[in-house]
N, C-alpha and C positions, 0 to 999 in steps of 0.2 A: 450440512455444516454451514454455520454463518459465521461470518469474518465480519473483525468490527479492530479499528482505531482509535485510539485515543483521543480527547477533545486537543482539538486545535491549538487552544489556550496550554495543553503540556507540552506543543514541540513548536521547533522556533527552527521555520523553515527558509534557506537563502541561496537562490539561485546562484550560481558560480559559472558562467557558460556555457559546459552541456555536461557539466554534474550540478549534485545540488547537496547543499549539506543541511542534514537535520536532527537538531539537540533535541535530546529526547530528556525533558527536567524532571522525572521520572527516574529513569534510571541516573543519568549524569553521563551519556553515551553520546560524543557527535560518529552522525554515519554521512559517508561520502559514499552518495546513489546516482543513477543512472536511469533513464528512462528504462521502464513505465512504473518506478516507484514513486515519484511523488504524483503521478495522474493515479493512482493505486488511493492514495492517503489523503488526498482531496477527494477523491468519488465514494471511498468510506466517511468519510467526513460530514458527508450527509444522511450518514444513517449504514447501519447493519446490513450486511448483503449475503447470499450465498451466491454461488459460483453464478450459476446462470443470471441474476439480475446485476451482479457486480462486469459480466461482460455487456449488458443492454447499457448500462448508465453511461460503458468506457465508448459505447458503441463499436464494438467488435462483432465478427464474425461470428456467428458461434461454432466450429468449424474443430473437429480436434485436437489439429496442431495450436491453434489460438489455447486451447482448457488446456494442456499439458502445459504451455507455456506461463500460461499465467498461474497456475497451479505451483508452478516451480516458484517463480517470482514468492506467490502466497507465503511458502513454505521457508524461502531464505526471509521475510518480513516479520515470520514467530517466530526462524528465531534468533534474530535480533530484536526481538520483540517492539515493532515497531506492530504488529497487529497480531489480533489472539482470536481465537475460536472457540464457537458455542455448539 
């Protein structure tokens, strides 16, 4: 499964202190996120990842708790649709 972002130029992303809020002008959706989703949306940002290359970009562990975790994050990101799958 490859996980992929939308180009940069459809969200309009602004740090808030330790949220971050990101209008998706696509849908017409602002979402108020939490780390590790805007490091998620920047490192797809550079391109289509599956699981395993999408934890070497973030440089993580690759370690199981690390892939269930970030597996979760994935899956709350489709579906707010903030990232989709190939």
């Amino acid at each position: 499964m490859r996980y992929r972002a939308d180009p940069s130029a459809l969200l309009r992303v602004v740090a808030l202190d330790s949220l971050t809020a990101i209008y998706h002008r696509r849908s017409g959706q602002t979402h108020l996120v939490a780390e590790p989703v805007p490091e998620i949306l920047a490192v797809l940002g550079s391109g289509d990842a599956d699981l395993s290359k999408l934890i070497k970009r973030l440089e993580l562990d690759d370690i199981p708790d690390i892939r269930s975790a970030l597996i979760e994050r994935l899956d709350e990101m489709i579906a707010i649709g903030l990232v989709s799958v190939s």
